[in-house]
LOVEX-46101 format. One line per 3 residues: number of its first residue (from 1); for each residue x negated, z negated, y of C-alpha. Coordinates in steps of 0.2 Angstrom, whole numbers, always signed. Layout:
<nodes>
NUM = X,Z,Y  ...
</nodes>
This chain:
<nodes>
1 = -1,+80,+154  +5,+76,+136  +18,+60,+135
4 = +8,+48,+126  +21,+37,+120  +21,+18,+124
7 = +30,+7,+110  +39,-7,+119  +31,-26,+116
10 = +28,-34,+100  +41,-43,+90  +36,-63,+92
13 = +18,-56,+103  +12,-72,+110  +6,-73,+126
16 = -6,-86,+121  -13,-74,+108  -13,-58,+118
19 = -15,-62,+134  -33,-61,+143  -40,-77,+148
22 = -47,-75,+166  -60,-91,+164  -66,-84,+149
25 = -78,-71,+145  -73,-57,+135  -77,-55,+117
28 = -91,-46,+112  -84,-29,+102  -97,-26,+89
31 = -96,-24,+72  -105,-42,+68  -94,-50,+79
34 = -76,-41,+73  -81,-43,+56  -87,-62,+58
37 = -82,-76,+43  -71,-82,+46  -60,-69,+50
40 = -58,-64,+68  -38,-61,+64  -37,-73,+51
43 = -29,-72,+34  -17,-62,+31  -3,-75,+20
46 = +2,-66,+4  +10,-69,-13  +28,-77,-4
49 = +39,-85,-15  +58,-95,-11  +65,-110,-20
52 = +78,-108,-29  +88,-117,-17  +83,-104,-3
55 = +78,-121,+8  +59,-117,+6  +48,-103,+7
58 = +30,-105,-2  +16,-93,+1  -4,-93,+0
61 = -15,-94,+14  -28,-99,+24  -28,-104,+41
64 = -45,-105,+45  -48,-85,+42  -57,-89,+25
67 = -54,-80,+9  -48,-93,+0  -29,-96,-1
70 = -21,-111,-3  -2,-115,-7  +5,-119,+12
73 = +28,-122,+12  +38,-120,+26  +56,-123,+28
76 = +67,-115,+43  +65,-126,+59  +52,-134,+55
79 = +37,-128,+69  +24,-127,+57  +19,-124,+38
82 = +14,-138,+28  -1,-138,+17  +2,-142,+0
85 = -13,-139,-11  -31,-141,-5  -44,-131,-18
88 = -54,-122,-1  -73,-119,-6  -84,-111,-1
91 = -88,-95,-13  -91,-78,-15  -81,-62,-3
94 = -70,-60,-19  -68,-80,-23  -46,-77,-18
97 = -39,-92,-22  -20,-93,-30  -15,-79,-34
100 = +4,-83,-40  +16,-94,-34  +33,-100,-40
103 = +44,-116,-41  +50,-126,-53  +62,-136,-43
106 = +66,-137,-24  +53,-151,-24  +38,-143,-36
109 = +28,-128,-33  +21,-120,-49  +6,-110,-46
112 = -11,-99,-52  -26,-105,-47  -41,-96,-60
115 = -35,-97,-78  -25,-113,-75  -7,-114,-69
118 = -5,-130,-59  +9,-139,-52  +11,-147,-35
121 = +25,-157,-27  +29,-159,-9  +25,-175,-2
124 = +11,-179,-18  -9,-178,-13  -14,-170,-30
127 = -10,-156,-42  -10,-158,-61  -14,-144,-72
130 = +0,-138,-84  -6,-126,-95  -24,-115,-98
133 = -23,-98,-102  -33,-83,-101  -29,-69,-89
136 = -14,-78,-81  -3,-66,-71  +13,-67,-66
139 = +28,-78,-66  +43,-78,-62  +59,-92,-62
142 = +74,-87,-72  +87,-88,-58  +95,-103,-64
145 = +79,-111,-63  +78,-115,-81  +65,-105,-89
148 = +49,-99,-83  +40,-81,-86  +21,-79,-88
151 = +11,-66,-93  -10,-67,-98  -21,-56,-108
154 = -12,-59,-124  +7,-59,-122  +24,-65,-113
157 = +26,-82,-113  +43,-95,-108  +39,-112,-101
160 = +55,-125,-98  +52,-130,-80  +62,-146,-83
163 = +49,-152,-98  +35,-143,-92  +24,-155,-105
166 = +32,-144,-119  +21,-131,-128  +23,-113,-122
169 = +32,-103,-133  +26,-85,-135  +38,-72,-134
172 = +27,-55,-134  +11,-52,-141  -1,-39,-138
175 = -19,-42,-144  -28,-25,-132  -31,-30,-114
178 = -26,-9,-113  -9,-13,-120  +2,-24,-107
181 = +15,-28,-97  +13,-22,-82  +32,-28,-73
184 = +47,-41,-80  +61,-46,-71  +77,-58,-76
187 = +94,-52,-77  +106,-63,-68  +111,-73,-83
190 = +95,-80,-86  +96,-74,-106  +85,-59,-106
193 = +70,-53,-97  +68,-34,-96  +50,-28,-96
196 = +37,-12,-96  +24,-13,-106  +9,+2,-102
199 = -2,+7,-116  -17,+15,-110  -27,+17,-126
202 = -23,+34,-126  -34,+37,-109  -53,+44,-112
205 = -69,+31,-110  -81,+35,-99  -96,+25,-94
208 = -98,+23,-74  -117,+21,-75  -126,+15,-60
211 = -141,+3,-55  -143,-14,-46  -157,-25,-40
214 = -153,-34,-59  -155,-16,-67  -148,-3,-78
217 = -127,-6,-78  -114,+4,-87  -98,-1,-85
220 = -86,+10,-97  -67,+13,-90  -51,+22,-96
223 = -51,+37,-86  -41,+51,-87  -42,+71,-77
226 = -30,+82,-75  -23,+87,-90  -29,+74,-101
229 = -19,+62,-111  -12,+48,-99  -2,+32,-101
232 = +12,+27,-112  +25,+18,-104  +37,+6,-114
235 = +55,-3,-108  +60,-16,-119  +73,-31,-118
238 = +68,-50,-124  +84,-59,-129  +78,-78,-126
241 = +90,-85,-135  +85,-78,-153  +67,-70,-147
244 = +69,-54,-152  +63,-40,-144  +72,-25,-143
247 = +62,-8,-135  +71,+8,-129  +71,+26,-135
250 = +64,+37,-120  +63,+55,-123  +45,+55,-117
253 = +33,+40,-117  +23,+47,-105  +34,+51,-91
256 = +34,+39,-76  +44,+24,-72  +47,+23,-56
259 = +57,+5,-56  +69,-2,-68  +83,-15,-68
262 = +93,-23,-80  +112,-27,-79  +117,-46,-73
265 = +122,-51,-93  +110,-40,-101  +119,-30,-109
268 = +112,-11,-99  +94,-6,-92  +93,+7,-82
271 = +76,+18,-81  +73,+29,-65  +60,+39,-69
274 = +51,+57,-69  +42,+68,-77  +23,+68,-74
277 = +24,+82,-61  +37,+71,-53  +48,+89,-51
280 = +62,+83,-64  +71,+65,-55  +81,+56,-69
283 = +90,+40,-71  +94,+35,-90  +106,+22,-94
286 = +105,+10,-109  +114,+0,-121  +103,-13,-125
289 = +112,-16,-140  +115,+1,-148  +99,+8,-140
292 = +112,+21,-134  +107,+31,-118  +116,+43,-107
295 = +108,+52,-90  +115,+44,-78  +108,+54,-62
298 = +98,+68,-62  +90,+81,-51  +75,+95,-52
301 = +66,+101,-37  +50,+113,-42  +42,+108,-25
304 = +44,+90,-25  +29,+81,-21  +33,+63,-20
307 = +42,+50,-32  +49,+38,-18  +66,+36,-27
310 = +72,+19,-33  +87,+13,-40  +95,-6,-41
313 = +114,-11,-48  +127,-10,-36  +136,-28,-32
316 = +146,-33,-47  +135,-20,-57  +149,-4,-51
319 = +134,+9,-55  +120,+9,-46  +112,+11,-29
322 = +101,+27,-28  +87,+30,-14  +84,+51,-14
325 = +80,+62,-3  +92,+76,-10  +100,+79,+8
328 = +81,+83,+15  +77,+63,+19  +78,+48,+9
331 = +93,+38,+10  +104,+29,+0  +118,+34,-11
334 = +131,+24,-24  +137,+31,-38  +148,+23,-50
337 = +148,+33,-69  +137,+46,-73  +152,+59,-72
340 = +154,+53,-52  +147,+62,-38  +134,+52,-28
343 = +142,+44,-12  +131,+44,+3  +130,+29,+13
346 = +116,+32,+27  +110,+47,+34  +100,+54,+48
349 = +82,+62,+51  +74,+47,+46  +69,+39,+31
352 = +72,+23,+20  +57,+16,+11  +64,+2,+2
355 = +82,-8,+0  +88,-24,-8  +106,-27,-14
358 = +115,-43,-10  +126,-46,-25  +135,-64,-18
361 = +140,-52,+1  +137,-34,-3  +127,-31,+11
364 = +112,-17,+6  +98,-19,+17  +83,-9,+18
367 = +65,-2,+28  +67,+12,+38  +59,+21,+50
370 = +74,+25,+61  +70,+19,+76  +51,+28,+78
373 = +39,+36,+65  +28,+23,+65  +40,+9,+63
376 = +46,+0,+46  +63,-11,+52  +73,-21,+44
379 = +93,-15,+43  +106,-18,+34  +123,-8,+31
382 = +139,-13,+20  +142,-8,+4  +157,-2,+4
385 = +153,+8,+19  +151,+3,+41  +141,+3,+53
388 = +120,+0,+51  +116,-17,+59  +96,-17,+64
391 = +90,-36,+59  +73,-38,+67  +71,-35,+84
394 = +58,-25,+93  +45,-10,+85  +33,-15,+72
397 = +30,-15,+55  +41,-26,+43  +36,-31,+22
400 = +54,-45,+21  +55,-57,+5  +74,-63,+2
403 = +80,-78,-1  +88,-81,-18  +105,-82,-10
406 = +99,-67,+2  +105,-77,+18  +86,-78,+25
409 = +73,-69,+25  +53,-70,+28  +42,-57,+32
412 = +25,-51,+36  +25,-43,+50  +12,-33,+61
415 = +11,-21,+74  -3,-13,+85  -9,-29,+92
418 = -4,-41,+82  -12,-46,+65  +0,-50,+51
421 = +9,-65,+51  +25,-72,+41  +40,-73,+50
424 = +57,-80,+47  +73,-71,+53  +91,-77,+52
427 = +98,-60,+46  +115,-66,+53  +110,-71,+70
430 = +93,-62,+70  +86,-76,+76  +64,-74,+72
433 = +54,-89,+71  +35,-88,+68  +29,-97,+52
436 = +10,-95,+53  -3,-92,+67  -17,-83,+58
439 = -29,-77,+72  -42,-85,+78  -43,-92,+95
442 = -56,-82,+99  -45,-65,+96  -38,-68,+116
445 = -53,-63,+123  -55,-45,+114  -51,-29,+126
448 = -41,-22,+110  -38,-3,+109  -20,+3,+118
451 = -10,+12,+106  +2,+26,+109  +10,+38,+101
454 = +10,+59,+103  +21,+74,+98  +14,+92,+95
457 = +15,+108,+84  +5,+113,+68  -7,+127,+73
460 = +0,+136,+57  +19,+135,+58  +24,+126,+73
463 = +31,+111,+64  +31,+96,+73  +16,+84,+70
466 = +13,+63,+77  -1,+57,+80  -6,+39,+82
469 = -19,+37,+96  -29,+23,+100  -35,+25,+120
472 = -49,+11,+128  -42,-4,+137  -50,+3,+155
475 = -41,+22,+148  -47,+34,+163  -31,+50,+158
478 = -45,+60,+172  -58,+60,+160  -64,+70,+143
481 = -68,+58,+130  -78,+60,+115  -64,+59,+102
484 = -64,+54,+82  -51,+60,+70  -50,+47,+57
487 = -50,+38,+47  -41,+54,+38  -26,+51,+25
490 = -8,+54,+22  +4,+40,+29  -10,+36,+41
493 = +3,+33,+54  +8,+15,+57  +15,+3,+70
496 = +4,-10,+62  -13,-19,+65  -28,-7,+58
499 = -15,+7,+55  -15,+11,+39  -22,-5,+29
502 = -31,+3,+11  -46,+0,+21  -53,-13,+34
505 = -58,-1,+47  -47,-12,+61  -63,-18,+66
508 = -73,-1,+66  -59,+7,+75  -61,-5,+89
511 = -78,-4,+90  -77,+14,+92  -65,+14,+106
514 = -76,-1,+115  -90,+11,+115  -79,+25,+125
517 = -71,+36,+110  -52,+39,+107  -47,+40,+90
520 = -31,+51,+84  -22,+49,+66  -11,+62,+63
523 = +8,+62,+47  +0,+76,+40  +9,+86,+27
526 = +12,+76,+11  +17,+61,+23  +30,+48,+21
529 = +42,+47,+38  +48,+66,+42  +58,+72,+27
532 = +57,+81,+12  +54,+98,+21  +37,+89,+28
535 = +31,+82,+14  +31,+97,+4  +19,+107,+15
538 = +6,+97,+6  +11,+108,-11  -4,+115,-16
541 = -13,+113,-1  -27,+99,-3  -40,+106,+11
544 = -29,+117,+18  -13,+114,+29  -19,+97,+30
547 = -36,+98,+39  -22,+113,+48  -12,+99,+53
550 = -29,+87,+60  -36,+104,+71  -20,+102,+79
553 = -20,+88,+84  -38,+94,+92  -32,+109,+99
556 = -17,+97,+108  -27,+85,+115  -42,+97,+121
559 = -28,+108,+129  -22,+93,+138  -38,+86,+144
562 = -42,+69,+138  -52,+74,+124  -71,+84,+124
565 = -71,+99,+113  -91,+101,+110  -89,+80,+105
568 = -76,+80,+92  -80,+69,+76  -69,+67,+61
571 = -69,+54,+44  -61,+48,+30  -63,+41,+13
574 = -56,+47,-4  -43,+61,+0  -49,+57,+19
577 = -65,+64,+11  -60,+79,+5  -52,+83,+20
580 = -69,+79,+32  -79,+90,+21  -64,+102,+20
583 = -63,+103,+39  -83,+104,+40  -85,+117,+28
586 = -70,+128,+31  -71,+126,+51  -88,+127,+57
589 = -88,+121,+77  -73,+112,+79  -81,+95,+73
592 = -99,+91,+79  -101,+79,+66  -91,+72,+53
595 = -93,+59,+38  -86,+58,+20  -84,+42,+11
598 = -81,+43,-8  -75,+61,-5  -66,+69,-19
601 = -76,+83,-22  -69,+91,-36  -51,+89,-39
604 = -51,+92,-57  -59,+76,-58  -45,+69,-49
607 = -31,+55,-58  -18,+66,-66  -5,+58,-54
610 = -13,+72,-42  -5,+86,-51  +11,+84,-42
613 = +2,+92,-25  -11,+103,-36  +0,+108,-50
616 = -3,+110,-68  -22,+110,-75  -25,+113,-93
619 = -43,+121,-89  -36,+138,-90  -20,+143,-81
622 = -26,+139,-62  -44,+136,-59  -42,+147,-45
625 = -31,+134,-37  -40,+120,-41  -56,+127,-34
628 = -46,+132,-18  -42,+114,-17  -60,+106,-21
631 = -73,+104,-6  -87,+109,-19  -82,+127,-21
634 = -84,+128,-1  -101,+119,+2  -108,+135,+11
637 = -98,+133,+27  -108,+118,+30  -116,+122,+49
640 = -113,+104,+57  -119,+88,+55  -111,+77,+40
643 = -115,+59,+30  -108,+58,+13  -106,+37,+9
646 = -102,+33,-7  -104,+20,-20  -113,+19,-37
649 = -100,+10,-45  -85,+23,-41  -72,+26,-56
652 = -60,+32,-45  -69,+46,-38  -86,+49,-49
655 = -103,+48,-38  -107,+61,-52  -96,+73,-40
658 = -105,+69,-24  -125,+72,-33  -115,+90,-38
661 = -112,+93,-21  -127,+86,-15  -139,+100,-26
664 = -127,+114,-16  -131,+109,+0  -149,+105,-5
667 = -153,+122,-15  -146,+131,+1  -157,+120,+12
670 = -143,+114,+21  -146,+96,+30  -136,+82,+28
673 = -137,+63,+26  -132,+53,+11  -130,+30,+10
676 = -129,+25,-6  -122,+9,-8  -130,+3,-24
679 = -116,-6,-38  -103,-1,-28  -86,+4,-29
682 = -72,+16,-24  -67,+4,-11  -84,+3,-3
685 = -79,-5,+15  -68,-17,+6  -80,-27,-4
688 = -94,-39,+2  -94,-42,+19  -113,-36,+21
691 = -110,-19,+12  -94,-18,+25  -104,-21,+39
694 = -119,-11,+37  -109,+6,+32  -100,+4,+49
697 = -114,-1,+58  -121,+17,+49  -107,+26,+54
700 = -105,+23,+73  -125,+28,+74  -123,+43,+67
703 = -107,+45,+78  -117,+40,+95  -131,+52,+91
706 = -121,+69,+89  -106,+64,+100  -114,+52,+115
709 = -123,+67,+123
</nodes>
């Protein structure tokens, strides 16, 4: 027998919530039903923002399980959120509702709601609008709560929040919607706004065509392949005082900013960056002033695959602190100068995947995965060096927002069976209080999928592989089941509702297991969790160590009896794609049936980003290994049953790439089934609610006829 590991109970899992209801009969698990509006699980809150005096936390949502999000506040101690603004309406799948928050004082919440930023105060029945623009995107409080940022289509602009009747004054102007900013943020002074502004003219057009039920579209994008011109990425400085703008010298444009940070008077910006390969790790360091820079950090690995580095100043801005994974895993480092050595301040075979610096205590806390895989907790460990402290309690997956004095923090938090929710932690007592409730009532009665976690070897060099397996509530360990890979990707391995979350397939995971199937997702190579060692494996190897990494995970749980070899299935979409028709074409007979969503055919049509696992492509050097990596080179295989799903719409992967695949398979007479889901795009199960429903509804037929036998 195999351990299938049992993550202890949920963090804050209500009883109420979880807990079967003997008088009531259980819910129906079907896709119509899982997928019902309102939402079964409710609405996930998002866009979180804190007042400035760290008393109230406001956030968007819905409690109803609609799309549309409200503003809602909450402050710690109080049992339940209040609602602030009330815009609900009935609308279309995408109609979101607000989609920025901040405050202007710890009574007024400032807010985007279309092209309008309103403003709403506690206690007051109605919002007022402040100011119309087109595009409205962000905002962001200065920290002394003086000055507002907000960008649209055309520019940067500075509102006073205490005379929010006075005109906008325009600080950056920019009159193509392909040349913006894309991040700002305040340094600590409140004087200077740092900013990336990406220009992607130089990108190629291309026209996405496709048809409707109104006819003929073409919708024309900036798209670029590998080796193609890309983005241009500039950092520049605003001085609010005086307005001018000041932009830095980088070597080369082109190469990818990771994350920024400017220094508490303004004076430095650091860049941590790469180049486009992301095998050259550097840190510049700036003199705003002087336009002076000095390589602050630095490091070149020719295999490096991933950029998961960040950077942020050290309390009182002594150098910075550095996430790397220069000692095989990522953790975190301090280095003062750029002539000191890098100081290590955590370590282990586990991995941090994000930190925040507290500069009134010093504490440096940050997401790891050190207590399982499939975990993201919150810890926290002194700077000038102790013991870790773990802050949440219990395994699960964490997404914290601070506090601006960083004495509380909120965060959405899921696990296996539970939905996401906000919840509020005392970091100093780690006491959790729940702030919203999004499920539905109705979510009790469902016999949800039990989740556990496996160990075993790769198949092609022994290294140690998890898996994330989702068993039926009545799991018989006597008995073969029918069993579905999928849906396949990298970092598919999650302690969270619906695993990983690019897709909505929560619902069509537990419809699968209702119906008798266990479902395995494996960290494959190229994964995030298992060190720079694992992640690597990936290095040229699209298609191959990866669908290595899914047959072993076949292999392991046919050898130990739970799963039916002659009624394996796999999917995925995108990558997952390539890898379904990868494992189908390359391994006839280990899947009876498999189906490709939006699969990346041809990965010399990928985004250039890809070239850091498939390597350089000029159209010359190695179209050997780029036809090593793409399924439509390897179509012949075919011997087993696929469906190919994919929408008209698609700039992400071309539906051009499917049709080439398609003559292949057809001009060797080789059967195969395709859905076409007409005007839609890349994210094809994410979009209206019918398209969503009747792809899922297809998939599980085809699943039941070639794996029910």
């Amino acid at each position: 027998m195999f351990p299938l590991k049992l993550l202890p109970t949920a963090l804050l899992a209500l009883a109420s919530v979880l807990t079967p209801v003997a008088a009531e009969e259980p819910l129906s698990m079907d896709i119509d039903t899982l997928y019902r509006e309102p939402a079964l699980v409710g609405t996930r809150p998002g866009t979180v923002a804190w007042s400035p005096d760290s008393a109230r936390v406001a956030f968007a949502w819905n409690n109803s399980g609609g799309n549309f999000r409200d503003v809602w506040a909450w402050s710690p101690g109080i049992d339940a959120p209040l609602r602030l603004t009330r815009h609900d309406r009935p609308g279309p799948w995408n109609q979101r509702g607000v989609s920025a928050i901040a405050w202007a004082d710890a009574e007024t919440v400032l807010y985007v709601l279309d092209d309008a930023l309103m403003r709403q105060s506690i206690g007051k029945a109605d919002s007022s609008e402040v100011w119309k623009a087109k595009e409205l995107g962000r905002l962001s409080s200065s920290p002394a709560g003086q000055y507002l940022a907000v960008t649209t289509g055309d520019g940067l602009w500075r509102l006073t929040l205490n005379d929010l009747e006075a005109s906008p004054v325009q600080l950056l102007a920019y009159d193509d919607p392909a040349n913006r900013i894309s991040s700002l943020q305040w340094s600590a002074d409140g004087r200077h706004i740092a900013f990336v502004q990406t220009d992607a003219r130089p990108l190629p057009e291309r026209d996405i065509h496709y048809y409707t039920r109104e006819g003929h579209q073409d919708n024309r994008v900036r798209r670029a392949f590998p080796g193609q011109d890309t983005a241009i990425f500039r950092v520049g400085v605003v001085a609010l005082e005086s307005g001018d703008v000041t932009y830095l010298d980088r070597p080369r444009d082109t190469d990818y900013i990771w994350n920024y940070g400017i220094s508490a008077d303004g004076s430095r910006v650091f860049v941590n960056g790469s180049d486009l390969l992301v095998k050259h790790h550097r840190i510049d360091l700036y003199d705003v002033a002087s336009g002076e820079r000095e390589v602050f950090y630095q490091e070149h690995d020719p295999k490096h695959l991933r950029p998961d580095w960040r950077a942020a100043w050290a309390p009182g801005d002594q150098g910075l602190i550095i996430l790397t994974d220069r000692d095989g895993f990522l953790h975190l480092y301090h280095q003062q100068d750029s002539e000191s050595s890098p100081r290590q301040l955590t370590s282990g075979s586990w991995e941090i995947s994000r930190f925040w610096v507290s500069q009134r205590d010093g504490w440096l806390y940050f997401l790891a995965n050190r207590s399982h895989l499939a975990d993201k907790t919150l810890y926290r460990v002194p700077f000038g060096g102790g013991d870790i402290q773990r802050i949440t309690v219990g395994p699960g997956t964490h997404v914290p927002f601070f506090s601006p004095d960083m004495q509380q923090v909120v965060t959405l938090f899921s696990d296996d069976r539970t939905p996401h929710d906000l919840v509020h932690i005392d970091p100093a007592t780690r006491q959790a209080q729940q702030v919203t409730r999004s499920p539905h009532a109705d979510f009790r009665r469902g016999r949800w999928a039990e989740v556990r976690y496996v160990e075993f070897p790769s198949r092609k060099d022994g290294v140690n592989l998890v898996g994330r397996l989702s068993l039926p509530a009545d799991f018989d360990p006597d008995r073969r089941y029918p069993l579905i890979v999928g849906s396949v990707y990298s970092d598919s391995v999650l302690n969270q509702w619906g695993g990983r979350q690019s897709h909505p397939t929560w619902g069509l995971d537990q419809a699968l297991v209702a119906q008798g199937y266990i479902l395995l997702n494996v960290n494959i190579r190229g994964s995030w969790g298992q060190g720079r060692k694992h992640n690597q494996g990936l290095r040229y190897g699209y298609g191959i160590v990866d669908i290595e990494d899914l047959h072993s995970g076949v292999e392991y749980l046919v050898k130990e009896g739970y799963a039916d070899p002659e009624r394996v299935g796999i999917w995925g979409s995108s990558y997952g794609g390539l890898m379904t028709m990868m494992s189908l074409f390359k391994k006839p007979g280990v899947y009876a049936a498999g189906i490709a969503g939006a699969p990346a055919t041809n990965v010399a049509h990928a985004y250039p980003g890809q070239r850091w696992v498939m390597g350089e492509h000029t159209g010359e050097d190695q179209p050997g290994r780029y036809e090593s990596q793409s399924p439509l080179y390897h179509s012949a295989g075919l011997k087993d049953p696929l469906m190919i799903i994919h929408g008209s719409r698609d700039q992400v992967v071309l539906y051009s790439d499917t049709i080439a695949v398609i003559h292949d398979l057809v001009d060797r007479e080789q059967m195969f089934e395709l859905v076409t889901l007409p005007g839609v795009g890349h994210g094809w199960d994410a979009e209206a609610p019918e398209v969503r429903r009747f792809a899922f509804k297809k998939m599980i037929d085809f699943f039941n006829r070639h794996l029910m036998k």
